[in-house]
C-alpha positions, 0 to 999 in steps of 0.5 A: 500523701499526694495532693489528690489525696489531700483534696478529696480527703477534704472533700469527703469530710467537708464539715469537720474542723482541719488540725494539724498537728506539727510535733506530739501533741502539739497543734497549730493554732486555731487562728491558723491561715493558709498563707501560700500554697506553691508549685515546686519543681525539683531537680537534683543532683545527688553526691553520687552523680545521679540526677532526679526530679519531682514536684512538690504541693507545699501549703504554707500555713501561719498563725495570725497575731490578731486572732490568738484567742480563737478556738474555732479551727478552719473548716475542711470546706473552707481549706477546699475552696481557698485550694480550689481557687488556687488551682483555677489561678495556679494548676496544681500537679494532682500527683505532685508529694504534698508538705506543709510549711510551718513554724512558730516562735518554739518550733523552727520552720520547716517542710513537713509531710503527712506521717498519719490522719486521725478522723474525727467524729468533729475535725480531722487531725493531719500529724505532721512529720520531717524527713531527716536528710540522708545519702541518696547515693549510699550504694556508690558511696558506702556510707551504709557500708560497716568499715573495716577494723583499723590495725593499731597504730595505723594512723599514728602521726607519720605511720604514712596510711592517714 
């Protein structure tokens, strides 16, 4: 999802209740804020020698300790407006890949991405996801490459091919 994406999704549906799911059923509280919401530039070198760049809108959100019995999740408006004054303060790249930030004392922080988004006929549900790591450069590396069968005895201790 991009950050054009997110904001006119907000837009749209304005007076619904923003969730976000960060595991299967499991939601972040409703005593949430969006604590940080940084302009990522990201440039890279991957094992193969290639570089890459891209940016990144990652939004941080925390659970506040002195609201834990709140029931009432923040407003799709009210995500907006805190979004629409970080762009007048800090221009966010529109096409920029959106994440999320988040973790609490059971689930380990990471940047999440948008996998799905449930509408509502109330609130909107953003299910988060992760990126597992991988080879960007699998086709100079071979690491999707099926090895070749070992003859037996090969790598022997001294058989001199290990």
């Amino acid at each position: 999802m991009k950050t054009s994406d997110f904001l006119q999704l907000l837009k749209e549906q304005s007076s619904k209740e923003l969730i976000f799911e960060y595991a299967p059923g499991q939601k972040v509280g409703a005593n949430y804020h969006i604590t940080e919401v940084k302009n990522v530039i990201i440039e890279s070198v991957d094992c193969g020698g290639r570089m890459d760049s891209w940016r990144e809108t990652v939004i941080q959100l925390w659970e506040s300790p002195a609201e834990i019995n709140k029931t009432s999740y923040m407003s799709s408006f009210k995500a907006k407006s805190i979004l629409d004054r970080v762009h007048s303060l800090k221009p966010m790249d529109q096409d920029a890949v959106l994440r999320f930030e988040y973790g609490n004392p059971s689930f380990h922080t990471a940047q999440l991405y948008a996998n799905d988004i449930r509408v509502g006929s109330r609130d909107i549900t953003i299910v988060l996801d992760s990126s597992p790591t991988r080879c960007k450069a699998e086709d100079i590396c071979g690491v999707g490459a099926v090895p070749e069968p070992v003859e037996s005895g090969c790598c022997e201790p001294g058989s001199g091919c290990c």
